[in-house]
C-alpha positions in Angstrom: 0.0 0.0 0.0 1.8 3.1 -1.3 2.2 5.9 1.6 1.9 8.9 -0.5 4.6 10.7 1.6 6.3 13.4 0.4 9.7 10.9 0.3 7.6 7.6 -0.7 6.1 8.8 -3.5 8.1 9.2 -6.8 6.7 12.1 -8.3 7.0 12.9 -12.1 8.8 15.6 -12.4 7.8 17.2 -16.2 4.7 17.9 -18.1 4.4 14.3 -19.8 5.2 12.5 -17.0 2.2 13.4 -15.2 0.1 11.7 -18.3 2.2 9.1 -18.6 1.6 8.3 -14.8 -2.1 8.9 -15.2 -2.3 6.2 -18.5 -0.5 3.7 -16.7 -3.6 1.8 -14.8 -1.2 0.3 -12.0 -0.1 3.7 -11.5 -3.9 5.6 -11.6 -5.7 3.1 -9.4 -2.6 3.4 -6.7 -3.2 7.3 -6.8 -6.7 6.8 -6.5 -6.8 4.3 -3.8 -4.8 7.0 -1.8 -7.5 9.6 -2.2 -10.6 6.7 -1.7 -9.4 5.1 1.5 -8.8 8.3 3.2 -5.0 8.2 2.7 -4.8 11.2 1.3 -7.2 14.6 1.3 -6.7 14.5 -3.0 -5.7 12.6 -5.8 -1.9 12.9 -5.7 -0.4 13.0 -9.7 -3.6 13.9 -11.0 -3.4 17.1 -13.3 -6.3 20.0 -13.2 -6.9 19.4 -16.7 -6.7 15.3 -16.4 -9.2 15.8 -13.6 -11.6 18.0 -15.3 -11.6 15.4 -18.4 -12.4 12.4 -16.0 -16.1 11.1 -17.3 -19.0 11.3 -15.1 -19.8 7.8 -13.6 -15.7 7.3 -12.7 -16.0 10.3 -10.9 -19.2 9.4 -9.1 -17.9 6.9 -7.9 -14.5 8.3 -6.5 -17.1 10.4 -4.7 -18.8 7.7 -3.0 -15.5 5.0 -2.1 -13.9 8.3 -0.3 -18.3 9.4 1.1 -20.0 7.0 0.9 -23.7 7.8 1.4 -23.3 11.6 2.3 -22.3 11.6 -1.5 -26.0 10.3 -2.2 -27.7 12.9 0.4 -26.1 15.7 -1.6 -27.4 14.1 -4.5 -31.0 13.6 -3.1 -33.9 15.6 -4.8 -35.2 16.5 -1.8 -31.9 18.2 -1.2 -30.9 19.8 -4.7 -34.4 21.9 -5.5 -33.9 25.4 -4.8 -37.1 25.7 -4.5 -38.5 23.0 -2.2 -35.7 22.3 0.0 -36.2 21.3 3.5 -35.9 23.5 6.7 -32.8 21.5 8.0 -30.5 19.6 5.7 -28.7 16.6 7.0 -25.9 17.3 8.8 -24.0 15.5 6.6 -24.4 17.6 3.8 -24.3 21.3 6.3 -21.5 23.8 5.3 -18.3 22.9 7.0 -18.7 25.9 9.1 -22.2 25.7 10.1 -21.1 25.5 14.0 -19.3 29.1 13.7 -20.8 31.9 15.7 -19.8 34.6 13.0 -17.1 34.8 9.7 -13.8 35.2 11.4 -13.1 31.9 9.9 -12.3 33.4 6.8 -9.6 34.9 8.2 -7.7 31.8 8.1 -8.9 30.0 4.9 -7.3 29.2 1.9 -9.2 29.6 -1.2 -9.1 29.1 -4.4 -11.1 31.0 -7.3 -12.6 29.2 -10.2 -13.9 31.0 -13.3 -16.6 28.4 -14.7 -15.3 29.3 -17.7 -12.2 27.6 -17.5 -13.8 24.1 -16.1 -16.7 24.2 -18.5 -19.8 23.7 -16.0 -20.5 23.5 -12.6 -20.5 20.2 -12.3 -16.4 20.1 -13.5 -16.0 21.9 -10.4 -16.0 19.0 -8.1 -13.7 17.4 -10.7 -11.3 20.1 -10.8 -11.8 20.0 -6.4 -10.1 16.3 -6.4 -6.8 18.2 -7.0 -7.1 20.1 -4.0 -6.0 19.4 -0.6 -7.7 19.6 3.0 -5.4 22.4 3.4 -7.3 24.7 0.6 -10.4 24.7 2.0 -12.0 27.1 0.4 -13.8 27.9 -2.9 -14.4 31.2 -4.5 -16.8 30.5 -7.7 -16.7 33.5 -9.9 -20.0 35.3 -11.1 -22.9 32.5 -11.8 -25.2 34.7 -14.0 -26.3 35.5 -17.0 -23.7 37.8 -18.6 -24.0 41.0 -20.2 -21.7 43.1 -22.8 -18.5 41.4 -24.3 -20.0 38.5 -22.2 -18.2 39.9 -18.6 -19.4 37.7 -15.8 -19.1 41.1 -13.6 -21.6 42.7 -15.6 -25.0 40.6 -15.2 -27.3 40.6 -17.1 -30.0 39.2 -15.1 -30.8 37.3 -12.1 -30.7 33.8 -13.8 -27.8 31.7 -13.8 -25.7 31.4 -16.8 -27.0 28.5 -19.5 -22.9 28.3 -20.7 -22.5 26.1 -16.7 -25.0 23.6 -17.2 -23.9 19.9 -17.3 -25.5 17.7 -19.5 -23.0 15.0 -18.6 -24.7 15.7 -14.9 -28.4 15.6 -16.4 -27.4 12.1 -17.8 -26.4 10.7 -14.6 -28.9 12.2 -12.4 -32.0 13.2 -14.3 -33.5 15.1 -11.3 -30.5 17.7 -11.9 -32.4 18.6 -15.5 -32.1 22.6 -14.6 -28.9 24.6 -13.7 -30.3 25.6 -10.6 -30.8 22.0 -9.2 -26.8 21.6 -10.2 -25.4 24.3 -9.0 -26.8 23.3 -5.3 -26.1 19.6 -5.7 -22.3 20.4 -6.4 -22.3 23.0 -3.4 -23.5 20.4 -1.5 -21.1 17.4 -2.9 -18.3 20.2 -1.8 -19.4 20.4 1.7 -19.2 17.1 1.9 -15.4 17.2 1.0 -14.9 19.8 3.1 -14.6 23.2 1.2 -16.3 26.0 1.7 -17.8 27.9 -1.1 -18.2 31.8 -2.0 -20.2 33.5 -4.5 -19.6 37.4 -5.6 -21.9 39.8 -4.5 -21.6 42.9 -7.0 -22.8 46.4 -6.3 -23.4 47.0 -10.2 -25.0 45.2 -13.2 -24.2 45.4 -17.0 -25.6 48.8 -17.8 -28.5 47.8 -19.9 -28.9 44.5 -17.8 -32.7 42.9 -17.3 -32.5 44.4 -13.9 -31.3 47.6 -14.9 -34.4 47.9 -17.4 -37.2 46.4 -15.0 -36.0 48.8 -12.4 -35.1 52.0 -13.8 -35.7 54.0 -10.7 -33.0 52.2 -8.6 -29.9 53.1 -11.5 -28.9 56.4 -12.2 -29.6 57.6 -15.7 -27.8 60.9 -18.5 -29.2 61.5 -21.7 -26.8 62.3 -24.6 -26.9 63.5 -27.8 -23.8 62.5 -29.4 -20.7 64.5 -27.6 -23.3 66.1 -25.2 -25.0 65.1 -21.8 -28.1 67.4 -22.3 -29.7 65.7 -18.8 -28.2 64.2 -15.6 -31.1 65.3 -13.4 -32.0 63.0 -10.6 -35.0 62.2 -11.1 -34.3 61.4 -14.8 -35.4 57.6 -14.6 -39.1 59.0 -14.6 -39.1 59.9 -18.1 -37.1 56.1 -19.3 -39.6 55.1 -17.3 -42.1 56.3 -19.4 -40.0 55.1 -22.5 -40.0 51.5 -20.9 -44.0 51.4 -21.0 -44.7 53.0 -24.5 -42.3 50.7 -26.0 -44.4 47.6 -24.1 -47.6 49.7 -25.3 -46.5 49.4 -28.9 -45.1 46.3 -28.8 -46.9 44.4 -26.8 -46.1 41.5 -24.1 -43.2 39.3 -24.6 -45.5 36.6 -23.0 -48.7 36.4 -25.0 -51.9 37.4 -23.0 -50.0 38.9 -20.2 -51.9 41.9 -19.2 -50.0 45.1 -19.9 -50.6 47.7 -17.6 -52.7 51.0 -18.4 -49.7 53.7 -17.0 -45.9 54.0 -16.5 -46.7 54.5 -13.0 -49.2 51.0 -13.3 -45.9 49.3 -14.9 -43.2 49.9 -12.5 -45.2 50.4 -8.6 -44.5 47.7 -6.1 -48.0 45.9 -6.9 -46.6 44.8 -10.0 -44.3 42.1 -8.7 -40.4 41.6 -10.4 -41.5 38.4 -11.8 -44.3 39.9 -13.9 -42.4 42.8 -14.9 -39.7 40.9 -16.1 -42.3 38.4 -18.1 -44.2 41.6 -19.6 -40.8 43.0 -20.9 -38.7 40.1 -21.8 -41.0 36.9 -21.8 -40.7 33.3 -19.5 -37.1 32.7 -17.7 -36.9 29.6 -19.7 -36.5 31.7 -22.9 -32.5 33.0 -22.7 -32.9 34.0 -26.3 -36.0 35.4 -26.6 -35.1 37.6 -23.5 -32.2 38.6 -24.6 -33.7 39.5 -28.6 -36.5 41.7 -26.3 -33.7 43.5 -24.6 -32.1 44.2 -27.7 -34.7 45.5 -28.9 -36.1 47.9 -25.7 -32.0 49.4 -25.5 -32.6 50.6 -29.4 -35.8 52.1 -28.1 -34.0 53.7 -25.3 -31.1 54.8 -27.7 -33.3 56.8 -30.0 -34.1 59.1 -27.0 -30.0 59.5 -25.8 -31.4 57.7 -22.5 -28.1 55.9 -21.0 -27.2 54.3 -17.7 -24.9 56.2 -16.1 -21.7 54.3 -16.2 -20.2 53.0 -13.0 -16.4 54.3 -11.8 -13.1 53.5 -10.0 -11.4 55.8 -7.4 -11.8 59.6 -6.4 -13.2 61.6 -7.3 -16.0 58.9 -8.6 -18.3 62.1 -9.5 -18.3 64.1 -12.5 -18.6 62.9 -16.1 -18.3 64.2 -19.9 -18.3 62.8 -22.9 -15.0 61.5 -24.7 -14.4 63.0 -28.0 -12.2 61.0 -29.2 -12.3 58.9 -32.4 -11.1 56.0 -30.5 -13.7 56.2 -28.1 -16.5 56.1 -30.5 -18.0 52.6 -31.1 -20.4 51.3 -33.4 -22.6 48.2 -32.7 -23.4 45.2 -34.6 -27.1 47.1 -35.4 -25.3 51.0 -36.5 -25.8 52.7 -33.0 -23.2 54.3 -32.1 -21.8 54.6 -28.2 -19.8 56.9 -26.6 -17.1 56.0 -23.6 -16.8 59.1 -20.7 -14.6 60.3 -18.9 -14.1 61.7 -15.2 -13.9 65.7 -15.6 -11.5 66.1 -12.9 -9.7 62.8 -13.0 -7.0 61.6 -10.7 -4.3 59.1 -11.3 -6.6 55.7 -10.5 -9.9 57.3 -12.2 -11.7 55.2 -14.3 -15.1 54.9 -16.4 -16.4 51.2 -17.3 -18.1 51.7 -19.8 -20.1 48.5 -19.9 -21.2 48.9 -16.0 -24.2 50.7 -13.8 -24.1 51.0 -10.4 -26.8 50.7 -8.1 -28.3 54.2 -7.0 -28.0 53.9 -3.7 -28.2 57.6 -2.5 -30.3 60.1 -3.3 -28.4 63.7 -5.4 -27.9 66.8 -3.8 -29.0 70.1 -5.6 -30.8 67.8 -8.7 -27.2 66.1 -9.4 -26.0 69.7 -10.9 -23.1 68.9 -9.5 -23.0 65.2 -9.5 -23.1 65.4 -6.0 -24.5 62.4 -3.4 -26.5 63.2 -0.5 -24.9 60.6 1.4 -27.8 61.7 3.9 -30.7 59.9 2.1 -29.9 56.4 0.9 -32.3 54.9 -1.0 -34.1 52.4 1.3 -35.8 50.5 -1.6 -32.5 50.0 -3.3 -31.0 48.6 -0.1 -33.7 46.2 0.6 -33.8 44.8 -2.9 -30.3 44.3 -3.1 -29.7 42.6 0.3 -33.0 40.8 -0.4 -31.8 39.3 -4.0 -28.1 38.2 -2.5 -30.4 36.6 0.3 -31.9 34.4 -1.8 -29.1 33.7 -4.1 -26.9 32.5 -0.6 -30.6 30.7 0.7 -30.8 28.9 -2.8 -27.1 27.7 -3.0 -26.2 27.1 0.0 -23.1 29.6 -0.3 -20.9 30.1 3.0 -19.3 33.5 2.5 -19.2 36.2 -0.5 -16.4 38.3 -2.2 -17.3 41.7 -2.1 -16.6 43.4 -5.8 -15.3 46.6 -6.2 -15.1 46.5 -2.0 -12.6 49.8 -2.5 -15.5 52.5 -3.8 -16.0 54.5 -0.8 -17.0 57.8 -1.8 -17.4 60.1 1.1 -14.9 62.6 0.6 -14.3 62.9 4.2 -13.8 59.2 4.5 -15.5 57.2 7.1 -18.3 59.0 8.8 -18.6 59.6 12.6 -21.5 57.4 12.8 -21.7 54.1 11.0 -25.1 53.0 10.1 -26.8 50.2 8.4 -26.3 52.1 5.1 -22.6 53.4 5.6 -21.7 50.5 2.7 -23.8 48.2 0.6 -21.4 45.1 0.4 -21.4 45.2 4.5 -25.1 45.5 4.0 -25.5 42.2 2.4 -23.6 40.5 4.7 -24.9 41.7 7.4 -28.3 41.0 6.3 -27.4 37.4 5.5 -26.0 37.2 8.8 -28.9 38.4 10.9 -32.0 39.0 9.0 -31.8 35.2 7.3 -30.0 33.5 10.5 -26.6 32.5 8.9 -24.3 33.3 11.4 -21.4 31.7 9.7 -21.7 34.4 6.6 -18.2 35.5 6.0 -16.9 38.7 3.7 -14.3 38.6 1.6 -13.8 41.8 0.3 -11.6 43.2 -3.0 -9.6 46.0 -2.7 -5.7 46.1 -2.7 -4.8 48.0 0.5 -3.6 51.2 -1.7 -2.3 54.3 0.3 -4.9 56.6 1.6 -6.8 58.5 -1.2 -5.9 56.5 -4.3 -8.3 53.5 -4.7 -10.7 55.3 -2.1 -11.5 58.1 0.0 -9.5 57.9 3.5 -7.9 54.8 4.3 -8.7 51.7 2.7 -8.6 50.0 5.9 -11.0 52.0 7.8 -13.3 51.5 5.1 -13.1 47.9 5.4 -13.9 47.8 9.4 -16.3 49.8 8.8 -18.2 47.6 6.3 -17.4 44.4 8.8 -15.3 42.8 6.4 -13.3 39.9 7.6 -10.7 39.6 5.3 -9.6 41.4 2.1 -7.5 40.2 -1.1 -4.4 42.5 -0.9 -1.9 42.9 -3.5 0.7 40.5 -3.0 0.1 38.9 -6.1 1.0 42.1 -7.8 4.6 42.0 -6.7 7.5 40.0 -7.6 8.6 37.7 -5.0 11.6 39.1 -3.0 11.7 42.4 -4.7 11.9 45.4 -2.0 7.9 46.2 -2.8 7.0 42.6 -2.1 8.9 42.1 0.9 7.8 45.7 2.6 4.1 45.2 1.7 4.1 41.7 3.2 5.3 43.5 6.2 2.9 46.0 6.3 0.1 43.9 6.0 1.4 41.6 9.1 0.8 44.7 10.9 -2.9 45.0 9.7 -3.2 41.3 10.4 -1.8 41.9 14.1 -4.3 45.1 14.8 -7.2 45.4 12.6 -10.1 43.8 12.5 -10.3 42.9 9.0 -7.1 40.6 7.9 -5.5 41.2 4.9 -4.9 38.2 2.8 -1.4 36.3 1.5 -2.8 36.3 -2.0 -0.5 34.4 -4.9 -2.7 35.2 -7.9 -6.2 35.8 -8.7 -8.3 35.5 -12.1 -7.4 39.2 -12.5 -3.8 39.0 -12.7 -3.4 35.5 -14.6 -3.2 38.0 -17.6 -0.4 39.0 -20.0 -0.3 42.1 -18.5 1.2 40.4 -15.4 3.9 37.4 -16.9 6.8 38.8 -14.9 5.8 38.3 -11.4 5.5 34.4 -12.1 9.0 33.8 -13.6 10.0 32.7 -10.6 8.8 32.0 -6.7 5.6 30.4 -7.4 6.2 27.4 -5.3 7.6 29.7 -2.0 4.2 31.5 -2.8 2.4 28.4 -2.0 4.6 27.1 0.9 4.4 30.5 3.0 0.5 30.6 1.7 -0.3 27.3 3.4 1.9 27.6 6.8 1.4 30.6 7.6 -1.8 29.4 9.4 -3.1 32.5 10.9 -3.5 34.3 7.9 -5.8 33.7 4.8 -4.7 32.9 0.8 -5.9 33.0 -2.0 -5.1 31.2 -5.1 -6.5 31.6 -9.0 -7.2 28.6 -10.6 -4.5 27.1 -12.9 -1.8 29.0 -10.9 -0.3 25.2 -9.9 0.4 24.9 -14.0 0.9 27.7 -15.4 4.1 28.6 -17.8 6.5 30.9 -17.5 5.8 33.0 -20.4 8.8 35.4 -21.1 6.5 36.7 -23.9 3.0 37.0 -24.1 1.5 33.6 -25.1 -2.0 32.9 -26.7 -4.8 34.4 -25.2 -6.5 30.8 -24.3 -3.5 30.6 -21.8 -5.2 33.2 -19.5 -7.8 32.9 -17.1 -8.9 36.5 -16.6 -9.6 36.4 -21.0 -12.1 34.0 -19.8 -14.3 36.8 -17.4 -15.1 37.9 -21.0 -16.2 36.3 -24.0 -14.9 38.3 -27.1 -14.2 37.2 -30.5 -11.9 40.6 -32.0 -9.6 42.6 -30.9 -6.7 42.1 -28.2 -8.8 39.9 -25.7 -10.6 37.8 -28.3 -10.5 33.8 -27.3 -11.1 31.1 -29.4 -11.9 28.2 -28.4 -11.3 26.5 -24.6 -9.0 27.6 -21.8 -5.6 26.1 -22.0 -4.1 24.6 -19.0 -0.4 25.0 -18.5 2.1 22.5 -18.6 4.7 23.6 -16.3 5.1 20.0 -14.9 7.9 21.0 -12.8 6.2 23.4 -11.0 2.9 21.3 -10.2 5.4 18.8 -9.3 6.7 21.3 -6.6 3.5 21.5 -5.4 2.0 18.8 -4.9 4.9 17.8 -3.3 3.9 20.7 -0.5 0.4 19.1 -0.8 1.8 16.4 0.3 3.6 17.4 3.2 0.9 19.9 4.6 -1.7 16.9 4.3 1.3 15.1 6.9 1.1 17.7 9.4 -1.9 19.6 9.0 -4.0 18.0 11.7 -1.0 19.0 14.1 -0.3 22.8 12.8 -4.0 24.0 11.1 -5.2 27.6 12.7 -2.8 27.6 15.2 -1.0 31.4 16.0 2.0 32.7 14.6 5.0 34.0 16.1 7.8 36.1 14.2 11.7 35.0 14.5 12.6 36.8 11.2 9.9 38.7 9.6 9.9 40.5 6.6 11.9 43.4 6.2 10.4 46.8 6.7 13.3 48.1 4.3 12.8 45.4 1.9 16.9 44.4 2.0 16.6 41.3 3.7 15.1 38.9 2.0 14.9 35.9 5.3 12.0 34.6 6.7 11.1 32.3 10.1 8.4 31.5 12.1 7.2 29.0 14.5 3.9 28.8 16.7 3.2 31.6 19.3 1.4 29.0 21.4 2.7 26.7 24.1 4.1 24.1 22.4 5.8 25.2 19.3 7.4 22.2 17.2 7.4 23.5 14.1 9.9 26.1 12.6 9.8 27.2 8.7 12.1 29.1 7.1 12.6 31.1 3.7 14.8 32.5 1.5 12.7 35.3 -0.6 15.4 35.7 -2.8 14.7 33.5 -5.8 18.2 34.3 -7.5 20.7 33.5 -5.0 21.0 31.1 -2.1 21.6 32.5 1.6 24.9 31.4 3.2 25.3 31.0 7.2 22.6 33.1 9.0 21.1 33.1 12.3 17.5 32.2 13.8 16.5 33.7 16.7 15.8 31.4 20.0 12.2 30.8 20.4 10.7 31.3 24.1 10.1 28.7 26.0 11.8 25.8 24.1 15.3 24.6 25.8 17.8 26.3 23.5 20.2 23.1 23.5 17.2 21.2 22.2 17.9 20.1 18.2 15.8 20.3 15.5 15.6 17.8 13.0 14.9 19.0 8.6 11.3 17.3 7.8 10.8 19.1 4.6 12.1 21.6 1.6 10.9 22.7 -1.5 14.7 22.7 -3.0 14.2 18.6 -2.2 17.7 18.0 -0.8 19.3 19.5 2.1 22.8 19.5 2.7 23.8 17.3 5.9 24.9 19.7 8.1 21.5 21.7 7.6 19.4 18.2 8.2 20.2 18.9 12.5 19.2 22.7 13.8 21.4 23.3 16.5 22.0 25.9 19.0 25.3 28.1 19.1 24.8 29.6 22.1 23.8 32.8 20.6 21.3 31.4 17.9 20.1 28.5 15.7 23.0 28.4 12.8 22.0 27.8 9.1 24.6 26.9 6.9 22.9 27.9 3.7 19.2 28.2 2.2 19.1 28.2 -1.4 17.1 30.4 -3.6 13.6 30.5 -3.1 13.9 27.8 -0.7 11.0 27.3 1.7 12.6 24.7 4.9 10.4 23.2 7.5 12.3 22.1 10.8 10.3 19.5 13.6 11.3 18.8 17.5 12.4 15.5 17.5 9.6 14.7 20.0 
């Protein structure tokens, strides 16, 4: 029976190696058996893009030799129906962290984000999940809905889920899962049962002429424009699309034939008329994608004739203010002739930035009839609130999600920064979770929130981190994955945000890459380091990570390589120009470095029962200066037996340094070399031994990550 230890197992080591293993049946059912019987928390050798590929009955039934029966209650109609589930679920199939009193929990997690894109349906997800380890816990599922312009998954286009993640490999082998909804909440629950947790986005904006946007014109914020010109920005603007909105379903009737169309605007869009019958009037049955969308089509040229536009949604101060841009570049033409302007901020500062394709919730009502584009910060618009919190609600009710990423979490546009009194509508993303938490009894609700911890006034008014504790985030992304690892920039903001994470409330993340940064853009922070990402991402247990899929593959591209090699050219779906993709996403195959780590796989699956959430304490942390580029650090509890050490610098080794004593262990007392990403250790670095002054390393080479074990 093989082990699976990170010395017993003999790990390819390239690209074709890792297929060669998986084709050889001797070697596939030994890597399997070491996931079924418990052995192991995943299938060790097993590529993402092997996994993904696996048919649907052999991965059923991996599912059920590693869980048994609980793989059959996640399956159970009576627990995959959105809309008839029970009160109580088993507890078999309960979130992992249904016992927690509140979403600290994130604070320590280690998630990984998957763009559905990428995989192919929900359903590949739990495929793709056999690769990962007890030790990443946590899944971040990118936007679920129905997408809107250029096919961005952060601009929906409605509240249904998105017909591109259905599985009909899933309908096949469990008819009761013959609707997307009925999958997406039998895989939640096939995750809980191996143990991750699972996120969804919540997202203060839609796509700007979005089903939601056009059913609820009153809770966007709307210009009219006639060519260069903005001729109206008035507040009260959505009155009069309003009244555009009915004549057009005057003239053209009901998309669903003999639904009763109401008399008056005001008839059309009052709270007696309920969303579900407004949304059938203008754009017909839920069921119909197509026909929907051809009826939204045709309302936005309606709209267009008139100049009526969503007001396009924007990045950093001064948020407010916006004009037309003149220039050529900026002028589009659709597929139909109409022609489309982008804006601009009037009084831009360096991070200002107009998306063209996004509205933003009016969440506030204008001062002065928005003359000014100013927000009276004073009136927030209950209604908004309530339907926001209330749609997010249902979405988190439906699914079964455990915690949400907070888009956008950095627009905080109070000039003065965090008011004096912080109320229930200080910030809609703290909103929603707060009303997940309390109004719908899921204590466990956690919020993970995006921004990048920039210096005061750049990405938002005031400081970031106020910002964040005030909107009772628990954890936020960072920007580590924006750095190269061991430059000065990487090494000083690691530093700072150990300070955050030692005296805020909201704990900033160790984050290797997102979906965001797996771009071409970025290449040159992942030349080199990935692995020492990973190992100080997993052990340093009393802060979060985050991890973009196809980060444990991916090449190092000196140049920029085909579009279909990057994730984030998958959060759109475009056919020309420079983020065009044809065809599926394609997996790296940087064997050596998914060699690396699952080698750390490996080993954290050895000693995670014996080191998981436990606190941190500093010997060498990293430097404020950014010159050294050592790291160590062992348990601040009282029985510290672990000790890892790095060497940041991923060009040169480290020769004969010093690691501080820790308290309360007998300095005379050896340690003994269980693990290091490098693979061998010289022998006089196997034993840790005192000087008398310090623990004496002979040499760490570069971007070596070293774990050290007490004997006993």
């Amino acid at each position: 029976m093989a082990e699976f230890t990170v010395d017993s197992f003999n790990l390819p080591q390239v690209y074709q190696e890792f297929l060669d293993l998986w084709q050889s049946q001797l070697q596939r059912q030994i890597c399997l058996e070491a996931y079924q019987q418990g052995r192991r928390s995943f299938i060790p050798g097993l590529l993402p893009e092997q996994a993904v590929a696996l048919s649907g009955p052999e991965t059923l039934a991996i599912l059920r030799r590693r869980w048994g029966e609980r793989i059959e209650a996640a399956l159970d109609p009576a627990h995959t129906d959105p809309d008839n589930l029970p009160a109580h679920l088993p507890p078999a199939i309960q979130s992992p962290v249904a016992g927690q009193p509140d979403g600290r929990w994130l604070k320590q997690a280690n998630m990984v984000g998957i763009n559905v894109r990428t995989v192919g349906s929900f359903w590949h997800i739990v495929k793709y999940a056999l690769t990962l380890p007890q030790t990443q816990d946590s899944i971040h599922i990118l936007p679920i809905w129905e997408a809107g312009v250029v096919g961005s998954m952060y601009g929906i286009s409605s509240w249904e889920l998105n017909p591109e993640f259905y599985s009909p490999e899933l309908a096949d082998l469990r008819p009761k899962l013959d609707t997307i909804d009925k999958q997406l909440r039998a895989v939640i629950n096939i995750l809980h049962v191996m143990g991750k947790t699972v996120g969804m986005d919540v997202i203060p904006h839609t796509d700007r002429f979005s089903q939601i946007v056009l059913a609820f014109p009153a809770y966007f914020e709307w210009l009219q424009r006639q060519d260069t010109v903005i001729v109206d920005h008035s507040a009260n603007l959505h009155q009069a699309v309003e009244q555009k909105i009915f004549e057009f379903l005057r003239d053209n009737g009901p998309a669903v034939v003999d639904e009763a169309v109401p008399a008056t605007a005001a008839e059309l869009f009052v709270d007696g008329v309920s969303e579900a019958a407004r949304l059938r009037l203008l754009f017909g049955q839920p069921e119909d994608h197509t026909g929907r969308e051809a009826r939204r089509v045709m309302l936005v040229r309606h709209l267009y004739r008139y100049g009526y536009e969503p007001v396009p949604g924007t990045m950093a101060p001064p948020y407010r203010g916006l004009k037309v841009d003149t220039r050529n570049e900026a002028r589009i033409v659709d597929a139909v002739g109409q022609v489309w302007r982008d804006y601009l901020i009037t009084q831009p500062e360096p991070m200002s930035r107009v998306f063209g394709p996004l509205g933003r919730y009016k969440l506030y009502e204008r001062l002065d009839d928005n003359r000014q584009w100013a927000i009276d910060f004073n009136q927030p618009r209950q209604a908004v609130w309530q339907y926001v919190c209330d749609k997010y609600a249902q979405v988190q009710r439906r699914y079964g999600f455990d915690f949400m990423r907070g888009d956008m979490a950095h627009v905080q546009m109070r000039p003065a920064g965090v008011p004096d009194t912080i109320d229930g509508y200080y910030d809609i993303l703290g909103a929603v979770k707060n009303y997940i938490r309390r109004q719908q009894g899921v204590a466990y609700f956690g919020y993970f929130a995006e921004t990048f911890l920039a210096p005061r006034n750049v990405m938002t008014y005031g400081e970031e981190m106020d910002h964040l504790e005030a909107s009772d985030a628990d954890t936020t992304l960072g920007d580590l994955q924006s750095t190269v690892v061991g430059s000065k920039e990487f090494l000083q903001r690691f530093n700072a945000y150990l300070d955050l994470l030692e005296t805020r409330s909201c704990a900033p993340c160790f984050t290797l890459m997102t979906a965001d940064k797996d771009d071409p853009r970025f290449d040159e922070f992942y030349h080199q380091g990935n692995e020492l990402r990973l190992f100080i991402g997993l052990f340093l247990t009393n802060m979060a990570s985050y991890m973009g899929l196809g980060f444990e593959t991916r090449d190092v591209h000196y140049q920029p390589a085909p579009n279909e090699h990057y994730s984030k050219l998958y959060v759109f779906q475009e056919s020309e120009g420079p983020k065009a993709t044809h065809g599926p996403y394609v997996w790296g195959q940087n064997g050596h470095l998914y060699s690396q780590v699952t080698r750390l796989r490996l080993y954290a699956d050895q000693i995670w029962a014996n080191i998981a959430g436990r606190p941190v304490r500093w010997l060498l942390r990293p430097d404020a200066l950014g010159e050294s580029k050592l790291l160590a650090w062992t348990h601040s509890d009282n029985h510290p037996d672990y000790l890892f050490v790095a060497n940041c610098n991923v060009d040169e080794g480290i020769a004969s340094f010093g690691i501080p004593f820790i308290s309360g262990v007998d300095p005379l007392e050896p340690w003994q070399c269980q693990f290091s990403t490098a693979g061998y250790v010289s022998e006089n670095d196997q034993i840790l031994i005192s000087n008398g002054k310090h623990y004496k390393v002979n040499g760490l080479a570069a971007g070596e990550g070293r774990v050290y074990v007490r004997p006993h």
